[in-house]
N, C-alpha and C positions, 0 to 999 in steps of 0.2 A: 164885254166880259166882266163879270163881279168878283170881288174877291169873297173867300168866305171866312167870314168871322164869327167862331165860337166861343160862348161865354158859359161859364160854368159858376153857380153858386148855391149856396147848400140850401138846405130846406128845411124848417122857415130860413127864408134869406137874414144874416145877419146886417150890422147897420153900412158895409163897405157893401156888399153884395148890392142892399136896398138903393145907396145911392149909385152903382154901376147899372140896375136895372133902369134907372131914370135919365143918367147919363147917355145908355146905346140907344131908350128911344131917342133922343136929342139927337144923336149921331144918324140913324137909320132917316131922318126926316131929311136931315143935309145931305148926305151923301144916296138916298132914293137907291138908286139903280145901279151905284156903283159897287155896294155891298152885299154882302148877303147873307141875313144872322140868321142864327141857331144859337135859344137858350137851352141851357141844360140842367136843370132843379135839382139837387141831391146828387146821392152816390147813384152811376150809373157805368156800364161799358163803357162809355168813352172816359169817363174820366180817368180808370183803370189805363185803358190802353196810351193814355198820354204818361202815367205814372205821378196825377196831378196828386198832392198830399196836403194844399190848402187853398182854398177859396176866398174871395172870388179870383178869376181864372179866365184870361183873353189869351184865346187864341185866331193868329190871322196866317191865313193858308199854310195851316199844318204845321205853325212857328207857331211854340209857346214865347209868346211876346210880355206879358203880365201877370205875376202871379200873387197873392195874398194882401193883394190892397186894391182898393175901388182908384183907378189912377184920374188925373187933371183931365180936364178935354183937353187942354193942348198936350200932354203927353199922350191919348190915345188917339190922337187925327198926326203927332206926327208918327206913331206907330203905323199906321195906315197908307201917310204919304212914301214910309220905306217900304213898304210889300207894293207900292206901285197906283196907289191909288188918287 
C-alpha cells in the first residue's frame, strides 16, 4: 500500500517550489513503490478544499505536513517515516 503525497506549487513555480520539484523527484526514485505523488501547478480545487494560502505545499495522506517553504530531505523523509512509510 502507498502512501499519497501531494505537492502543490504555484505557477511559474517560485525558487522553494523549483527546488521541492527537484527534491520529490529525488524522493519518488527512493522510495518507488512506497509513495504515491501528485503535483499540482497553480491555483486549483484542491488547493481551495485544503484552504492552502501559501506555497509550496506537501501534503501526506490528507495531513497538511508542510507549508510555505521547499523543506530539507531529511525533514520531508522524516515526514514520511510518521505517516508510516
Amino acid at each position: 500500500m502507498s502512501i499519497r503525497l501531494e505537492v502543490f506549487v504555484s505557477e511559474p513555480p517560485c525558487s522553494g517550489g523549483r527546488l521541492l520539484l527537484k527534491l520529490i523527484e529525488k524522493i519518488k526514485e527512493e522510495y518507488r513503490n512506497k509513495i504515491e505523488v501528485q503535483i499540482y501547478r497553480g491555483v486549483c480545487q484542491r488547493l481551495k478544499e485544503y484552504e492552502i494560502k501559501a506555497s509550496p505545499a506537501i501534503i501526506i495522506d490528507n495531513d497538511i505536513r508542510i507549508i510555505g517553504v521547499c523543506p530539507s530531505e531529511e525533514t520531508l523523509k522524516e515526514a514520511l517515516r510518521e505517516a508510516g512509510v
